[in-house]
C-alpha positions as CSV (number, residue, x, y, z in Angstrom):
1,X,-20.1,-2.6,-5.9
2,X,-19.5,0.4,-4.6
3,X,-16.0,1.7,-2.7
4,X,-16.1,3.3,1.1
5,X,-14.0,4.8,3.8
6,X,-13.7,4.2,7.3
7,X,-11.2,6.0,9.4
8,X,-11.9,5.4,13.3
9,X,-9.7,7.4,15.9
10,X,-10.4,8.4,19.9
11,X,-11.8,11.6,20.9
12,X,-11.6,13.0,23.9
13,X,-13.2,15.6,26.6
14,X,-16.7,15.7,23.3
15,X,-19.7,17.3,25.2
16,X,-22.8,15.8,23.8
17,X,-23.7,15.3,20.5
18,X,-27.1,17.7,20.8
19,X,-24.7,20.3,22.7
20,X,-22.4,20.1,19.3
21,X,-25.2,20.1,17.2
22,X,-26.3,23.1,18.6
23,X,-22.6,24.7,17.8
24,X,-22.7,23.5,14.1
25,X,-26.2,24.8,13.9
26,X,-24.8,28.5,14.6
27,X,-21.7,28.0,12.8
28,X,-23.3,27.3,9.5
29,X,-21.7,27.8,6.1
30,X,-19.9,31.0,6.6
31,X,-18.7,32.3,2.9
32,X,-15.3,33.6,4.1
33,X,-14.3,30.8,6.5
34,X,-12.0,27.7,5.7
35,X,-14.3,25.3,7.2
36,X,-18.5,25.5,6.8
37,X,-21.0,23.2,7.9
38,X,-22.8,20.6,5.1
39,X,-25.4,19.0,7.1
40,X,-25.1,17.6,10.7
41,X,-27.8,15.5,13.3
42,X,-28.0,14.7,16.8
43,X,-29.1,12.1,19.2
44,X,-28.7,11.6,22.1
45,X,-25.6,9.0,21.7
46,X,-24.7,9.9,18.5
47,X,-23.7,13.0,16.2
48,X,-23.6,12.1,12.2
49,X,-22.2,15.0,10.7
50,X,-20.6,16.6,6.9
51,X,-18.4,19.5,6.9
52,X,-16.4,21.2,4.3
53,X,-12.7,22.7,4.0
54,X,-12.1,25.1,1.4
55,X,-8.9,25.8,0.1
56,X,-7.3,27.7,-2.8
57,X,-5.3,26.2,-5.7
58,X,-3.6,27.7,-8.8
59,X,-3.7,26.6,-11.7
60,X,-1.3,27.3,-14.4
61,X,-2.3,27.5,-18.3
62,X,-0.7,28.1,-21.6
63,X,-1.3,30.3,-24.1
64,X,-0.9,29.1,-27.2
65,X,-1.0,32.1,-29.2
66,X,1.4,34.1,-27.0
67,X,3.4,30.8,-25.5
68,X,2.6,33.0,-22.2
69,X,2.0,30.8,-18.7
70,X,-1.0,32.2,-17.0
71,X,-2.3,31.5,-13.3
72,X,-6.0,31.3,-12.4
73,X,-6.8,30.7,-8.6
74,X,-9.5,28.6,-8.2
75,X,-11.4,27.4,-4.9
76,X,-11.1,23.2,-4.2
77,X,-13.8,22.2,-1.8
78,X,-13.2,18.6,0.4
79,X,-16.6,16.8,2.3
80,X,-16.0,15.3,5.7
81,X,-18.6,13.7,6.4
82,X,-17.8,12.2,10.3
83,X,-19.9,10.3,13.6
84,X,-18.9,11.1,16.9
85,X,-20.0,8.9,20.1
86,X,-18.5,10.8,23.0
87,X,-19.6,8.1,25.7
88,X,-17.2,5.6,24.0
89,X,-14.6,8.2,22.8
90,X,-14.7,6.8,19.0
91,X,-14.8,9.1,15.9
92,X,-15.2,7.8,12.5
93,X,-14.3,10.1,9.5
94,X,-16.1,8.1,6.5
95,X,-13.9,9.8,3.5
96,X,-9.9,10.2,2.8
97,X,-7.2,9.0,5.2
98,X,-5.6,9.5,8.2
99,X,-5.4,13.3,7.4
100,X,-8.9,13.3,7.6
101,X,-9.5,12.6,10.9
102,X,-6.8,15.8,11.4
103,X,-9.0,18.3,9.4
104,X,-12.3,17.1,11.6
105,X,-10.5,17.1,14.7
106,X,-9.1,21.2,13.5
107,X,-12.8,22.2,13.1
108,X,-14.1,20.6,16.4
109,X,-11.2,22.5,18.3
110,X,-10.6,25.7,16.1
111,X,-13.7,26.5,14.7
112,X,-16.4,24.9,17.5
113,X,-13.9,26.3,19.8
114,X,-14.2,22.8,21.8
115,X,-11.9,21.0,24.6
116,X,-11.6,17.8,22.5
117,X,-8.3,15.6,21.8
118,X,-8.3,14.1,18.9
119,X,-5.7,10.3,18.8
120,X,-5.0,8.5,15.9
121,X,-5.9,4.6,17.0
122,X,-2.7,2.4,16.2
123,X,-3.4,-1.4,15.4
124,X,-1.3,-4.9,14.5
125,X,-2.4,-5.4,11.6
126,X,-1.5,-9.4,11.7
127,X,-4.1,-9.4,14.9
128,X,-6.6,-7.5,12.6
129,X,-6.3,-10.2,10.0
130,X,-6.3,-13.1,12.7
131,X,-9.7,-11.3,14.3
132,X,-11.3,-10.6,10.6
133,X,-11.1,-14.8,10.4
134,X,-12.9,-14.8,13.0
135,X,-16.0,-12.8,12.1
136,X,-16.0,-13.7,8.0
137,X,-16.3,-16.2,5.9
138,X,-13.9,-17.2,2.7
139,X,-11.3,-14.8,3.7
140,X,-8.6,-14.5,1.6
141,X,-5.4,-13.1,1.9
142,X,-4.4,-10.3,-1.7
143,X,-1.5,-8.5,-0.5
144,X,0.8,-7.0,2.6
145,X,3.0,-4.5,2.4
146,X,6.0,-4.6,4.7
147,X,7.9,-1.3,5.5
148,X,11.5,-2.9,6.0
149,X,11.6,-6.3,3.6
150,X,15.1,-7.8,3.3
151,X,15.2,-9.7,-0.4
152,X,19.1,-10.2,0.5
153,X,21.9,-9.1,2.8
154,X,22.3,-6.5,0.6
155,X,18.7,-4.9,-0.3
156,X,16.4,-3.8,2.6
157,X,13.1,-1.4,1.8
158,X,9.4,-1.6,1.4
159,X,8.0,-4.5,-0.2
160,X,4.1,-5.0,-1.7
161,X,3.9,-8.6,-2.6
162,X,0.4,-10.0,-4.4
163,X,-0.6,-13.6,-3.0
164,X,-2.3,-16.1,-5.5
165,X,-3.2,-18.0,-2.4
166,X,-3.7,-17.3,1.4
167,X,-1.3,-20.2,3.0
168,X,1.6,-18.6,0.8
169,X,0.3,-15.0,2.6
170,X,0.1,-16.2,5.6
171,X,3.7,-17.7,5.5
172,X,4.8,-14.3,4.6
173,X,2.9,-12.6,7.4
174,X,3.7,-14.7,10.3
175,X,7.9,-14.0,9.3
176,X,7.3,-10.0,8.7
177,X,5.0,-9.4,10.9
178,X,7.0,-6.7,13.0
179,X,6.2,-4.6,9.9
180,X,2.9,-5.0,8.4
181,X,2.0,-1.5,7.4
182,X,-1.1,-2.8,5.6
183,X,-3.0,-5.4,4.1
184,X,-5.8,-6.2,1.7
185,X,-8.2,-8.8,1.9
186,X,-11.5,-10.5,0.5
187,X,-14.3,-12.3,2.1
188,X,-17.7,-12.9,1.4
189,X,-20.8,-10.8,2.0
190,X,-24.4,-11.2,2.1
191,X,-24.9,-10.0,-1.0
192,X,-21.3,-10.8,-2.4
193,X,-17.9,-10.6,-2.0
194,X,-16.4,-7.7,-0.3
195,X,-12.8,-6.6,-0.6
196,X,-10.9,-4.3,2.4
197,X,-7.9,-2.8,3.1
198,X,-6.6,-2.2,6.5
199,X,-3.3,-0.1,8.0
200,X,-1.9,0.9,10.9
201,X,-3.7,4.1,11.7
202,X,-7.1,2.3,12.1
203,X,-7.7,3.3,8.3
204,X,-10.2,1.1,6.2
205,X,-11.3,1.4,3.0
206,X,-14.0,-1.1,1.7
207,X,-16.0,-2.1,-1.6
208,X,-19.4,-4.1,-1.3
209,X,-23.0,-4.3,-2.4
210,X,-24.5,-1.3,-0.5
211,X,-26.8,-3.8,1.2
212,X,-23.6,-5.0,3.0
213,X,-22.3,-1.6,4.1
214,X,-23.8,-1.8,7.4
215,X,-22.5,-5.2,7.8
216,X,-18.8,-4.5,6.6
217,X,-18.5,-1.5,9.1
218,X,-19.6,-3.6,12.3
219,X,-16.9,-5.8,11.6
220,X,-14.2,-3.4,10.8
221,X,-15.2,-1.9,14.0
222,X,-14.1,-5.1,16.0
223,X,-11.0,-4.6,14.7
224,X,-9.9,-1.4,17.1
């Protein structure tokens, strides 16, 4: 099994994917800018791209002989690797978080110098689950966490509770279901079983046979 990312959000006001092709294609991989250009291609519909973000981080070492701290700066790359379909408004960042979809949605507007909008996509995350039972089979029910989780009167905070069976899960979810931030499941794949996790932010990260990937992402995708 192998582990992926899915992180879908709305773009707005994207010319076509050959048009920003043709901007990535003169942007390149400039040595002294924060963002470069990995690989990208164009259809008609569709733009599959990877881009990079450099950044600089210090690191701090000891000298033994001296018990002197020393700094060395050294350069930490990131890959974004991203599709864009402008006629249906949907970007999907396939590595890191939420903040990923922040540091694409920088190079499109800062470096490609384009009039997009970049939105985060909110979602229940109880109607995801009750929509994922729908389009799998065996689904099952790990964990939830809750942001505001009252064990008493006198204790209220965030809560990650592990379920050894869906009912139980389900009984959980239907009474704090006002604050599902996310939730991981498992169902059952072609080629075996996959296991997901969903938030709020239209987030997903998956692990599955790589025969199943294709699969997996069609029905996270119903879930927006």
């Amino acid at each position: 099994m192998a582990s992926f990312k899915m992180n879908i959000a709305r773009i707005k006001g994207c010319p076509s994917p050959r048009r920003v092709g043709e901007l990535m294609t003169k942007f390149g991989l400039p040595a002294t800018e924060e963002y470069g250009v990995l690989s990208h291609q164009a259809t008609d519909s569709t733009l599959f791209a990877s881009i990079v973000r450099k950044t600089q981080q210090t690191l701090q070492r000891l000298n033994a002989e001296t018990n002197e701290l020393t700094s060395d700066v050294v350069e930490r790359v990131t890959v974004y690797p991203f599709g864009i379909k402008p006629d249906t408004e949907q970007l999907e960042v396939y590595a890191g978080s939420a903040a990923a979809i922040e540091q694409v949605g920088a190079f499109l507007s800062n470096c490609l110098a384009l009039p997009v909008v970049v939105e985060t996509i909110e979602i229940d995350v109880a109607d995801a689950l009750d929509k994922l039972a729908h389009h799998t089979k065996n689904l099952q029910l790990r964990s939830i966490r809750v942001s505001e989780y009252a064990h008493n009167s006198f204790m209220i905070g965030p809560y990650t509770p592990k379920f050894l069976d869906s009912e139980h899960g389900k009984e959980f979810m239907e009474q704090y279901a006002d604050f599902i931030t996310t939730a991981s499941v498992r169902f059952a794949g072609s080629k075996g079983k996959v296991t997901a996790s969903l938030s709020t932010k239209a987030c997903f990260g998956f692990s599955c046979h790589e025969d199943d990937v294709s699969v997996v992402k069609s029905i996270l995708r119903k879930l927006v």
